[in-house]
ROKE-518831 format. One record per residue (C-alpha): residue number from 0; chain; y, z negated, x negated. Coordinates in steps of 0.2 Angstrom, whole numbers, plus 5000, padded with zeros to 4 digits. Layout:
<rec><n>NUM</n><chain>A</chain><c2>Y</c2><c3>Z</c3><c1>X</c1></rec>
...
END
This chain:
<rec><n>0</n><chain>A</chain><c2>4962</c2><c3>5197</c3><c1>5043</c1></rec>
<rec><n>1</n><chain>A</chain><c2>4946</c2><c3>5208</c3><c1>5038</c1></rec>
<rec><n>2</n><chain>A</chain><c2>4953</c2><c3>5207</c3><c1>5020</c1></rec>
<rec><n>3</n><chain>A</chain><c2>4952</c2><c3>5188</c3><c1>5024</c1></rec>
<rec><n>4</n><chain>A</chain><c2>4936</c2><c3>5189</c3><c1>5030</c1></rec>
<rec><n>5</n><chain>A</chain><c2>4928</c2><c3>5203</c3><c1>5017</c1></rec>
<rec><n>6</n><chain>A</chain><c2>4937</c2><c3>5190</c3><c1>5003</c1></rec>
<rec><n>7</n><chain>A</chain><c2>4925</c2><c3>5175</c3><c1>5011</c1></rec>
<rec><n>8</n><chain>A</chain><c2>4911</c2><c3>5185</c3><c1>5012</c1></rec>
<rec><n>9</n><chain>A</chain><c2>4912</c2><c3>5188</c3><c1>4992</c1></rec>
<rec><n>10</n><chain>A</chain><c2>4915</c2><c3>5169</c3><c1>4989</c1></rec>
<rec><n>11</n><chain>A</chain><c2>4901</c2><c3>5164</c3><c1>5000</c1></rec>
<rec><n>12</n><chain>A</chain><c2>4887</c2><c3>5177</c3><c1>4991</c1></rec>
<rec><n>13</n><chain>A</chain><c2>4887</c2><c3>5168</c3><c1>4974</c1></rec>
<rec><n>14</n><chain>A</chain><c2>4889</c2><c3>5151</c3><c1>4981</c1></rec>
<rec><n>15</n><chain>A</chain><c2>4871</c2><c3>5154</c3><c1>4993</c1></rec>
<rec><n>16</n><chain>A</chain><c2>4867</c2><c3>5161</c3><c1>4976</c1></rec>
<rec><n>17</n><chain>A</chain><c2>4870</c2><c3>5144</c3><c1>4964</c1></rec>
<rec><n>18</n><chain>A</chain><c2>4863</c2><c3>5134</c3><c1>4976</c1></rec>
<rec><n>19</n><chain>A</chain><c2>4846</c2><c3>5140</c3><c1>4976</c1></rec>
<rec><n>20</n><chain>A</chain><c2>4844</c2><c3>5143</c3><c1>4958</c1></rec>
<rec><n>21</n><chain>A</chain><c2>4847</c2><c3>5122</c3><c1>4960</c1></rec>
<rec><n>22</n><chain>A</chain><c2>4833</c2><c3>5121</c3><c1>4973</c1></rec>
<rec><n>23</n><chain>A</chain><c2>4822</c2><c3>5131</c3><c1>4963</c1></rec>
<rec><n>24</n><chain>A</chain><c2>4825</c2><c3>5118</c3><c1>4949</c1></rec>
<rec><n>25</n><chain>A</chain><c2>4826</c2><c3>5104</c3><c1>4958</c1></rec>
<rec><n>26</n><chain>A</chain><c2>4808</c2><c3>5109</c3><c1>4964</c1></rec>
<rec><n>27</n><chain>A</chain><c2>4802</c2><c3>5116</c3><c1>4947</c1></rec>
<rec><n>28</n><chain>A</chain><c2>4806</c2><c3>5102</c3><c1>4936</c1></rec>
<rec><n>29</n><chain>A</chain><c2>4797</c2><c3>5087</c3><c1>4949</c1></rec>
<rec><n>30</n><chain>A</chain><c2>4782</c2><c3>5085</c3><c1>4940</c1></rec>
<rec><n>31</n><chain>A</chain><c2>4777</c2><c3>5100</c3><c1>4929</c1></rec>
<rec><n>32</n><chain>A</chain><c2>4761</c2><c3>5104</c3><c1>4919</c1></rec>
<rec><n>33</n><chain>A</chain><c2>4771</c2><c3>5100</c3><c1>4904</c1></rec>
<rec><n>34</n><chain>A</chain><c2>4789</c2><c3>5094</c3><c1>4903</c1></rec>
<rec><n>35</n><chain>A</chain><c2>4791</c2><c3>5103</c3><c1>4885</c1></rec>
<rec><n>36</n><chain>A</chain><c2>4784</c2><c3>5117</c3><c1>4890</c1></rec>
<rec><n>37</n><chain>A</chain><c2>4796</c2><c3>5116</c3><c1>4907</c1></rec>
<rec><n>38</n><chain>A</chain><c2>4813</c2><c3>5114</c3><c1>4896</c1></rec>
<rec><n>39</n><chain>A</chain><c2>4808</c2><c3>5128</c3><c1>4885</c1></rec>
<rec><n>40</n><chain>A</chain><c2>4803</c2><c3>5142</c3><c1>4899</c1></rec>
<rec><n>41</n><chain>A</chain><c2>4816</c2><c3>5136</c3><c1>4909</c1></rec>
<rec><n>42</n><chain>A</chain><c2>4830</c2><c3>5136</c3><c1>4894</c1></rec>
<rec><n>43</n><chain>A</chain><c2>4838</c2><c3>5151</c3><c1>4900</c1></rec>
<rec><n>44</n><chain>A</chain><c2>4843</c2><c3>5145</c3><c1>4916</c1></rec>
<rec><n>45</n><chain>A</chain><c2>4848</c2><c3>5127</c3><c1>4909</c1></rec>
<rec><n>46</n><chain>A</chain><c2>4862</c2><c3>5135</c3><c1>4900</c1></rec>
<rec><n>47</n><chain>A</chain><c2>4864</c2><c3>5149</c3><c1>4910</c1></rec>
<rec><n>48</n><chain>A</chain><c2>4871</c2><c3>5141</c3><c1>4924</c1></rec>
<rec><n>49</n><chain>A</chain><c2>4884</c2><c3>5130</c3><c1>4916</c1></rec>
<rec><n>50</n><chain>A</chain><c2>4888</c2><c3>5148</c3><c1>4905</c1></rec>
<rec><n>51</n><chain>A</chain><c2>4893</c2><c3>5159</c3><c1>4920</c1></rec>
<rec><n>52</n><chain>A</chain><c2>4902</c2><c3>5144</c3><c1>4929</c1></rec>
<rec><n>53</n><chain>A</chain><c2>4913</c2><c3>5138</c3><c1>4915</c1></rec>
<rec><n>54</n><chain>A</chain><c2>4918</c2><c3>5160</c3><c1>4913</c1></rec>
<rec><n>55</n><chain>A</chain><c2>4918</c2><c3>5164</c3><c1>4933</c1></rec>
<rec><n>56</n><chain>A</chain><c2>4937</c2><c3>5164</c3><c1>4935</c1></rec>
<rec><n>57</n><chain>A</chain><c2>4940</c2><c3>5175</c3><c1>4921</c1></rec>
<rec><n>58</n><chain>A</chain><c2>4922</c2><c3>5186</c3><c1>4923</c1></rec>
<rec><n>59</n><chain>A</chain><c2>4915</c2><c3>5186</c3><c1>4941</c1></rec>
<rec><n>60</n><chain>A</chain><c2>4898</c2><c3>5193</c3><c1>4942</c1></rec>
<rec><n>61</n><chain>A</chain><c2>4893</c2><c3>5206</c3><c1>4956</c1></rec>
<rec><n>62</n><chain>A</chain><c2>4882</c2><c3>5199</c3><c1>4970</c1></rec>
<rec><n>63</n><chain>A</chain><c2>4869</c2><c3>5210</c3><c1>4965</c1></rec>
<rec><n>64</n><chain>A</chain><c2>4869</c2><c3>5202</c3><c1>4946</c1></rec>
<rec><n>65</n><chain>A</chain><c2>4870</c2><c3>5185</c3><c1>4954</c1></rec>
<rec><n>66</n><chain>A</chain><c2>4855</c2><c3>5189</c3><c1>4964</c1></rec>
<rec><n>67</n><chain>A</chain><c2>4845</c2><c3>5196</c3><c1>4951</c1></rec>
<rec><n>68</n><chain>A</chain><c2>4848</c2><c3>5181</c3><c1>4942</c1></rec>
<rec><n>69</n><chain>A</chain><c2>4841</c2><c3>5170</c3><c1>4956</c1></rec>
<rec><n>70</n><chain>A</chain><c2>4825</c2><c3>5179</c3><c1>4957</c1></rec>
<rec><n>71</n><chain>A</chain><c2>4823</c2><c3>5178</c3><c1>4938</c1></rec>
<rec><n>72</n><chain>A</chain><c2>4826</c2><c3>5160</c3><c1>4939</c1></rec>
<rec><n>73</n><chain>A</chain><c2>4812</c2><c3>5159</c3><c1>4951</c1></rec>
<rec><n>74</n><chain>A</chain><c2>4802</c2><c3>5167</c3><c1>4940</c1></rec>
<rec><n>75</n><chain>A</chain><c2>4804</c2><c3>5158</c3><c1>4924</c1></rec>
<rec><n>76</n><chain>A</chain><c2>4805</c2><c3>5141</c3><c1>4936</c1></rec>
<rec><n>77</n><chain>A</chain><c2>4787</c2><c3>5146</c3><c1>4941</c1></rec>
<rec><n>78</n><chain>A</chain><c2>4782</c2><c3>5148</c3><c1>4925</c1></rec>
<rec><n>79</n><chain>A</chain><c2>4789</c2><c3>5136</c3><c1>4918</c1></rec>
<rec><n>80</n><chain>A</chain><c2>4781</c2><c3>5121</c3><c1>4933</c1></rec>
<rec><n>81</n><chain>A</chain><c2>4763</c2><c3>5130</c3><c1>4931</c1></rec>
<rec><n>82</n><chain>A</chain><c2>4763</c2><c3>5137</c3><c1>4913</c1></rec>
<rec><n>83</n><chain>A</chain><c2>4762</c2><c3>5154</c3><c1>4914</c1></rec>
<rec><n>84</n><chain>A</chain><c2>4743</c2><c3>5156</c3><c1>4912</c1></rec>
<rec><n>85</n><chain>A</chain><c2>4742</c2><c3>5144</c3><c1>4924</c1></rec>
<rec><n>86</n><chain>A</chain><c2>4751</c2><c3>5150</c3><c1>4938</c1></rec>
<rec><n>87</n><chain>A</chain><c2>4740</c2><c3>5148</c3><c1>4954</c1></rec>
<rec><n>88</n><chain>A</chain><c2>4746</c2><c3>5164</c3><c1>4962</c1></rec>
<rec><n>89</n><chain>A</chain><c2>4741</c2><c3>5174</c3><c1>4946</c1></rec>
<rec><n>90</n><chain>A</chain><c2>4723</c2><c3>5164</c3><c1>4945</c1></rec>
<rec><n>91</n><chain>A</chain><c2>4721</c2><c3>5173</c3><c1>4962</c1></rec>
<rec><n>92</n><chain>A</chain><c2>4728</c2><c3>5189</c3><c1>4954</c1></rec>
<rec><n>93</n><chain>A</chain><c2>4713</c2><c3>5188</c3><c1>4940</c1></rec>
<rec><n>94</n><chain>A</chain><c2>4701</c2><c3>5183</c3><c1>4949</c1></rec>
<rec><n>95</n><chain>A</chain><c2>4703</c2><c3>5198</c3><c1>4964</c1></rec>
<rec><n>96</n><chain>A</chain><c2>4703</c2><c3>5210</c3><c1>4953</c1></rec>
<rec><n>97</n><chain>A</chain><c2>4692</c2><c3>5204</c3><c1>4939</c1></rec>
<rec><n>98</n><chain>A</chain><c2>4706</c2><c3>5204</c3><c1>4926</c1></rec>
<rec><n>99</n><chain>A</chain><c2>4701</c2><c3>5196</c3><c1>4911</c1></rec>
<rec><n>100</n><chain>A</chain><c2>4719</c2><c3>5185</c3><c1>4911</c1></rec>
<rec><n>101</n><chain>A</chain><c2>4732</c2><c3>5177</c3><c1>4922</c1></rec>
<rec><n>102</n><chain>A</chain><c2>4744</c2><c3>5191</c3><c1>4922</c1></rec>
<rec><n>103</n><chain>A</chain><c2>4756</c2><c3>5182</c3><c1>4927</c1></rec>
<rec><n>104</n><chain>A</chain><c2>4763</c2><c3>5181</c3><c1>4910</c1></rec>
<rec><n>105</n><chain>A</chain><c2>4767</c2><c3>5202</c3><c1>4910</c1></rec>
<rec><n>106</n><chain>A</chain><c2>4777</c2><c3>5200</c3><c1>4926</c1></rec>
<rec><n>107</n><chain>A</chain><c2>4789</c2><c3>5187</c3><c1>4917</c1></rec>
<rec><n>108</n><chain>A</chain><c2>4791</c2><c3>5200</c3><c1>4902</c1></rec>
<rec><n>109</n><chain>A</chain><c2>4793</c2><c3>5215</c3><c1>4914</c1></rec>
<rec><n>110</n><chain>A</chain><c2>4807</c2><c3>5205</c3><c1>4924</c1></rec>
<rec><n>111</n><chain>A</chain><c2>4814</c2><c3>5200</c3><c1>4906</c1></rec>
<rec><n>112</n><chain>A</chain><c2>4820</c2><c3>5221</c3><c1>4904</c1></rec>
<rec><n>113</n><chain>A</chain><c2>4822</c2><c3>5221</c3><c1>4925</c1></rec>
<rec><n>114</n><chain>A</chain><c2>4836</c2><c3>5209</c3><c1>4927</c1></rec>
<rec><n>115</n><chain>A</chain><c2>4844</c2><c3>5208</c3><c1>4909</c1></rec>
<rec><n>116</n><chain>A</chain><c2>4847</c2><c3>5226</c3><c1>4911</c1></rec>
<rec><n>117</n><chain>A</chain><c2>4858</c2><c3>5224</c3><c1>4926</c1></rec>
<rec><n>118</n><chain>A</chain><c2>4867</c2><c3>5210</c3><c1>4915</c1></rec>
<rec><n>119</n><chain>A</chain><c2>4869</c2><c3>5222</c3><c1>4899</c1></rec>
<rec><n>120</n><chain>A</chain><c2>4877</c2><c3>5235</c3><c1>4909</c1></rec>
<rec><n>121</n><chain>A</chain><c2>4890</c2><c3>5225</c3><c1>4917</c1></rec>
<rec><n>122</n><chain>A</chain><c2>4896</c2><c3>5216</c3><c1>4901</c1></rec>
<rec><n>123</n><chain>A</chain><c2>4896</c2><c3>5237</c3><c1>4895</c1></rec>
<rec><n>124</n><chain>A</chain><c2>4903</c2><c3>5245</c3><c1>4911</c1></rec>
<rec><n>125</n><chain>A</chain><c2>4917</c2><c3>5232</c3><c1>4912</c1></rec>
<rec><n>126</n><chain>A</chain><c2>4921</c2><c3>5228</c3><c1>4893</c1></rec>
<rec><n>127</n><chain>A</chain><c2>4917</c2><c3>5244</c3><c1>4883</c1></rec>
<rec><n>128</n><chain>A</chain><c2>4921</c2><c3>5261</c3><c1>4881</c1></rec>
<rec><n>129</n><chain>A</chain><c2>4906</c2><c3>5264</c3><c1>4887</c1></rec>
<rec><n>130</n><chain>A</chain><c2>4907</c2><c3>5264</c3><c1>4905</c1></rec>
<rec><n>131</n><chain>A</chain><c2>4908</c2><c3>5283</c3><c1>4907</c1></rec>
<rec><n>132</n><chain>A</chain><c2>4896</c2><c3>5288</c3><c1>4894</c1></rec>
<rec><n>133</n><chain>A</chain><c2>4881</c2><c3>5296</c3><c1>4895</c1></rec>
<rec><n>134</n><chain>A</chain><c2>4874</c2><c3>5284</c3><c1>4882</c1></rec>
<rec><n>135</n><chain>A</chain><c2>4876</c2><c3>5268</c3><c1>4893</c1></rec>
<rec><n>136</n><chain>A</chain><c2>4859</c2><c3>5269</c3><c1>4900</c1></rec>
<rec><n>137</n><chain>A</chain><c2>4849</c2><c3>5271</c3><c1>4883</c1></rec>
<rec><n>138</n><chain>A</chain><c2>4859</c2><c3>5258</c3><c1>4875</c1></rec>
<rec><n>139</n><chain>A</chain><c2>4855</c2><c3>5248</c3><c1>4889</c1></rec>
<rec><n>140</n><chain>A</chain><c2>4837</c2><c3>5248</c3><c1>4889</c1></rec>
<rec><n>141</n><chain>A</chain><c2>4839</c2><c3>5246</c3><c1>4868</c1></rec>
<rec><n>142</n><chain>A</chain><c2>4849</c2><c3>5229</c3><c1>4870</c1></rec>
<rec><n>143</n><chain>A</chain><c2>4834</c2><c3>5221</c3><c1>4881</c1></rec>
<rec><n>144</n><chain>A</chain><c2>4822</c2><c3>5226</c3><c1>4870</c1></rec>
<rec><n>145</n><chain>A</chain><c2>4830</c2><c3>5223</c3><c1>4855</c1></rec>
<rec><n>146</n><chain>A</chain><c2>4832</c2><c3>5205</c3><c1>4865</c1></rec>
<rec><n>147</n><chain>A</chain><c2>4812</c2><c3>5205</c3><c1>4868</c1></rec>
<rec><n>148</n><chain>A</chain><c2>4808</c2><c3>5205</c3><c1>4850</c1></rec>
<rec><n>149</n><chain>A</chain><c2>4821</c2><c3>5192</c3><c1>4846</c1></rec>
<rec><n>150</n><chain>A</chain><c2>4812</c2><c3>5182</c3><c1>4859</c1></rec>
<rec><n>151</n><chain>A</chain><c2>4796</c2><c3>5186</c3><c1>4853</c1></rec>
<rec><n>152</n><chain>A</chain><c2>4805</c2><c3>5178</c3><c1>4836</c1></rec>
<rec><n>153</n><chain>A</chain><c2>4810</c2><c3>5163</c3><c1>4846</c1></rec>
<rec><n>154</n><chain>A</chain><c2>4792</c2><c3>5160</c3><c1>4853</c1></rec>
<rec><n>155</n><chain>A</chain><c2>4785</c2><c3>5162</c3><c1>4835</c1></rec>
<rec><n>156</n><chain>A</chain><c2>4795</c2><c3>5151</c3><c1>4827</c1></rec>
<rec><n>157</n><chain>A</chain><c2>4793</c2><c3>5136</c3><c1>4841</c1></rec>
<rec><n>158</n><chain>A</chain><c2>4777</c2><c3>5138</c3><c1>4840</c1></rec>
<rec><n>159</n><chain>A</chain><c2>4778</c2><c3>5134</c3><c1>4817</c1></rec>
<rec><n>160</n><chain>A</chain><c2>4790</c2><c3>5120</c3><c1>4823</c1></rec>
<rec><n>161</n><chain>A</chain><c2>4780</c2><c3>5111</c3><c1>4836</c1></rec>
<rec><n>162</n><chain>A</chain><c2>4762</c2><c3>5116</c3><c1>4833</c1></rec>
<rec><n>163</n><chain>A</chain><c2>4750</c2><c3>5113</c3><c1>4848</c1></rec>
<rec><n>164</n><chain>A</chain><c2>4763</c2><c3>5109</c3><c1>4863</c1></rec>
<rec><n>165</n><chain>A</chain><c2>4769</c2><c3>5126</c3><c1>4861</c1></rec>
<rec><n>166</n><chain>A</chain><c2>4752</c2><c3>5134</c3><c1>4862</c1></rec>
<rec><n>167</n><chain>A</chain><c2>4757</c2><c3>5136</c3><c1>4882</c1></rec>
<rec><n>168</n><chain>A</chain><c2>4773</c2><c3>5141</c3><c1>4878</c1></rec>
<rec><n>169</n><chain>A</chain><c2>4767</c2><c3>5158</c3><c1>4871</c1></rec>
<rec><n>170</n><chain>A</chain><c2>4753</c2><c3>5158</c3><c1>4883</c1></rec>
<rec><n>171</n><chain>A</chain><c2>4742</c2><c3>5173</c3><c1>4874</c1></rec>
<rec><n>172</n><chain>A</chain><c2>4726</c2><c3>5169</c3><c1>4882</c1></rec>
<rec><n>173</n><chain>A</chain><c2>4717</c2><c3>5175</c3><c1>4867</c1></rec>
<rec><n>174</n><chain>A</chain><c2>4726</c2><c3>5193</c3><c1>4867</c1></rec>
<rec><n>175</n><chain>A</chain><c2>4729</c2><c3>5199</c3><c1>4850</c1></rec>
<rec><n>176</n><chain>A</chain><c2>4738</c2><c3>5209</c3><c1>4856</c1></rec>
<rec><n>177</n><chain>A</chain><c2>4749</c2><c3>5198</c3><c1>4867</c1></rec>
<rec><n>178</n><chain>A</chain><c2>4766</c2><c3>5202</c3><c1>4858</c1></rec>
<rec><n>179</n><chain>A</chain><c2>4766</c2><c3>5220</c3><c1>4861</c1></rec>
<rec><n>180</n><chain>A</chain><c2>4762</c2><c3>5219</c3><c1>4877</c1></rec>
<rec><n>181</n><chain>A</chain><c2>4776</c2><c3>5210</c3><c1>4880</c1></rec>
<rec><n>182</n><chain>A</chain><c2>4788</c2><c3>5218</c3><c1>4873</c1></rec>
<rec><n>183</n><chain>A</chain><c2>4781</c2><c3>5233</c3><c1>4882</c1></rec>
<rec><n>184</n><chain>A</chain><c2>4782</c2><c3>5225</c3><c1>4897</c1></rec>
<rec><n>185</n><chain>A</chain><c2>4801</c2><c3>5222</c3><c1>4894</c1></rec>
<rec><n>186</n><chain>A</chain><c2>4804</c2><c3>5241</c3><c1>4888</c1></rec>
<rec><n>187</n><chain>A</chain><c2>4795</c2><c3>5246</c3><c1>4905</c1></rec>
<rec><n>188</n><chain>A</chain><c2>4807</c2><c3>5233</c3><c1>4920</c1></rec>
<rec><n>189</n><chain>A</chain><c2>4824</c2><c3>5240</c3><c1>4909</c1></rec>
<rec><n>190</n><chain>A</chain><c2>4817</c2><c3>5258</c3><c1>4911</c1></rec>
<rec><n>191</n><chain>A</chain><c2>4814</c2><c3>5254</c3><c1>4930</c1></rec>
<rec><n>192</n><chain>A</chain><c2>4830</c2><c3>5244</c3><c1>4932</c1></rec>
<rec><n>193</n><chain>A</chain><c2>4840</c2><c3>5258</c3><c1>4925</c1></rec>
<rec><n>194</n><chain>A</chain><c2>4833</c2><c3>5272</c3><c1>4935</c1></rec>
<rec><n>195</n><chain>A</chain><c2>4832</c2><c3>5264</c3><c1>4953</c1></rec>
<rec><n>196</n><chain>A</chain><c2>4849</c2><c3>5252</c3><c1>4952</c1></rec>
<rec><n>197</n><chain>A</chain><c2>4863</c2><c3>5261</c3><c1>4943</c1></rec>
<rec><n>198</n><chain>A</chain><c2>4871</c2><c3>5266</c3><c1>4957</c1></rec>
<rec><n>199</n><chain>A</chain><c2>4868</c2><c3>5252</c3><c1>4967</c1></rec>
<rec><n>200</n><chain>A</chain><c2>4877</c2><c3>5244</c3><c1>4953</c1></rec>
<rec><n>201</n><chain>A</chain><c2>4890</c2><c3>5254</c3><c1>4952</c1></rec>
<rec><n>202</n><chain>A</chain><c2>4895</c2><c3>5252</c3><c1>4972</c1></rec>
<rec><n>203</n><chain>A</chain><c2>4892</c2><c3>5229</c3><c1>4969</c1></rec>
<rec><n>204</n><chain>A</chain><c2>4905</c2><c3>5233</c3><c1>4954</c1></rec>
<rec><n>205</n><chain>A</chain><c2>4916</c2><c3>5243</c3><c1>4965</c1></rec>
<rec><n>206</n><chain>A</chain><c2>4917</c2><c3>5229</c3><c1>4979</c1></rec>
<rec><n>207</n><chain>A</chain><c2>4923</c2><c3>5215</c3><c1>4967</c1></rec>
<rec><n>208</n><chain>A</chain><c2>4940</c2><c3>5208</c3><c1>4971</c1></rec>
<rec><n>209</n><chain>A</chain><c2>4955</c2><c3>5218</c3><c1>4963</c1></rec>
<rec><n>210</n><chain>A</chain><c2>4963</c2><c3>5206</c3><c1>4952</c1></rec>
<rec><n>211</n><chain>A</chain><c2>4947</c2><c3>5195</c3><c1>4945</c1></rec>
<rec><n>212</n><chain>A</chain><c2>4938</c2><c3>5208</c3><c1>4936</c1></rec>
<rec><n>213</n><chain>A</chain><c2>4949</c2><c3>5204</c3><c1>4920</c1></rec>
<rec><n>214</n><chain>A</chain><c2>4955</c2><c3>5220</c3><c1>4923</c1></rec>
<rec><n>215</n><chain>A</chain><c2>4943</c2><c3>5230</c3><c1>4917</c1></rec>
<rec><n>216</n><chain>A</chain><c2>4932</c2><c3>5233</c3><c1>4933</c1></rec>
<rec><n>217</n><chain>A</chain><c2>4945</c2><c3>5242</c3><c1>4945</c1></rec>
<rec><n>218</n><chain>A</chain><c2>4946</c2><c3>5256</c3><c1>4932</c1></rec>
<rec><n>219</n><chain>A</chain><c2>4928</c2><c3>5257</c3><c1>4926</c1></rec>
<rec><n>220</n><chain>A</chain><c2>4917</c2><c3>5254</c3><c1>4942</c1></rec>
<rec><n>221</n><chain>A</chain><c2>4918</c2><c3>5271</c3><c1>4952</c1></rec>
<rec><n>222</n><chain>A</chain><c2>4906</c2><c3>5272</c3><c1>4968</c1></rec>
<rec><n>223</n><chain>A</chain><c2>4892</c2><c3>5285</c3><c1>4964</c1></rec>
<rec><n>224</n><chain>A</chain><c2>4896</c2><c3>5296</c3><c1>4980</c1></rec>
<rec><n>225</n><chain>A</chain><c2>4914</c2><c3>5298</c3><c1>4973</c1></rec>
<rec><n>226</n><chain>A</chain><c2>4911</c2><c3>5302</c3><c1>4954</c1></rec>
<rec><n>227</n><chain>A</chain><c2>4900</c2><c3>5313</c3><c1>4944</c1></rec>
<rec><n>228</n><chain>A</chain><c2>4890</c2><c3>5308</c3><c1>4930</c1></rec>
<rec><n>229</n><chain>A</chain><c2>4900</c2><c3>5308</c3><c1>4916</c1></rec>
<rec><n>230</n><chain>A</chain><c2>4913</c2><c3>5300</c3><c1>4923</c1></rec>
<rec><n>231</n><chain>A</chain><c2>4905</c2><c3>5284</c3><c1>4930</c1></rec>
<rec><n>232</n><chain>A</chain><c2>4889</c2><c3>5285</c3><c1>4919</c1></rec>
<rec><n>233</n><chain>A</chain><c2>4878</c2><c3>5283</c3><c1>4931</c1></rec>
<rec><n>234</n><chain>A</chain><c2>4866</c2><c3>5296</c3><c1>4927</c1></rec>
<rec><n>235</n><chain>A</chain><c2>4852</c2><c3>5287</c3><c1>4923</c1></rec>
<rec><n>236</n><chain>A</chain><c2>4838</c2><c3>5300</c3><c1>4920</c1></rec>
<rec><n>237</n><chain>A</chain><c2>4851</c2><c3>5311</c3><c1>4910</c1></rec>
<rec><n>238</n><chain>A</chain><c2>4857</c2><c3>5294</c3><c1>4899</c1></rec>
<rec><n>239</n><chain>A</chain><c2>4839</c2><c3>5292</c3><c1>4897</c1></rec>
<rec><n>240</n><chain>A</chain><c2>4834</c2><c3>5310</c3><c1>4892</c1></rec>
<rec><n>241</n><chain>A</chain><c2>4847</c2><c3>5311</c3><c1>4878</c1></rec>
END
């Protein structure tokens, strides 16, 4: 009967967890600064959603991914409604403490390392040999910012292809050096993720339902209270110090 009830309870997590990402867009896309600008900030989540659906019988996501995701939809949702030098609660933000930009722009990039990281380190954790490595962590924080700059590739090249509409798109507000930044940005949420959430990740990994994991999660995912760190490669400030 608990098993029954501790089976229900895993169901019932990501399912609260879709159907607020479909508020959050439902509410996001109902008349936006700029519907272009809209599709592309929002992008992410447009095909992300269908992504982990057509792949969840065969690759579950932990609760803690699935709600990391929400929140990261939220925040591109935001953006995306406003644009992000638009974003009224970041106006408030610049004009409290005299910044000379909406900086809501450097939150979006800083959860761009937060949450991807979380996501990197499953895919490793449960489909590489480097789940037990101390090299997970460093390779973690390398793939988001190697994803960063692609990005920042992405946003260069929409703005050759649509010229002025994409001008809130990349939302520099005149910073020359708005690239770098957030990249930076980036680097600094995967650092942060890495080093306050691996073992909470580890134990979300370790509560995934024997049997739809793809086989990969029972052996890999050992609690953090259980295991040292080189076997569950957890260690995130000794991954990090390598």
């Amino acid at each position: 009967m608990r098993e029954k009830a501790r089976a229900a309870e895993r169901r019932r997590g990501p399912v609260v967890a879709l159907g607020a990402v479909l508020v959050i867009m439902a509410v996001s896309g109902w008349q936006p600064v700029d519907r272009v600008t809209w599709v592309m900030e929002t992008f992410w989540v447009i095909i992300g959603v269908p992504l982990v659906l057509a792949l969840w019988r065969r690759f579950p996501l932990t609760d803690l991914l699935c709600w990391l995701l929400v929140l990261h939809a939220l925040v591109l949702a935001v953006g995306g409604h406003w644009t992000y030098a638009q974003v009224p609660a970041g106006n408030w933000v610049r004009d409290t403490l005299g910044l000379s930009r909406n900086p809501y722009d450097r939150l979006g990039h800083l959860m761009q390392g937060f949450v991807p990281a979380i996501l990197v380190r499953e895919l490793l954790v449960r489909t590489s040999p480097l789940r037990r490595s101390r090299w997970l962590a460093p390779l973690t924080v390398c793939a988001c910012l190697a994803f960063s700059a692609f990005f920042e590739m992405l946003e260069w090249w929409s703005s050759l292809i649509s010229g002025h509409s994409a001008d809130a798109f990349l939302a520099t507000q005149g910073d020359v050096w708005d690239t770098q930044w957030d990249m930076f940005c980036c680097l600094i949420g995967a650092v942060l993720c890495v080093l306050l959430l691996s073992r909470v990740h580890d134990r979300a990994l370790a509560a995934l339902a024997p049997g739809t994991t793809g086989g990969t999660v029972e052996d890999a995912a050992v609690p953090a209270a259980d295991a040292g760190p080189q076997r569950n490669g957890l260690s995130a400030a000794e991954g990090l110090s390598i």
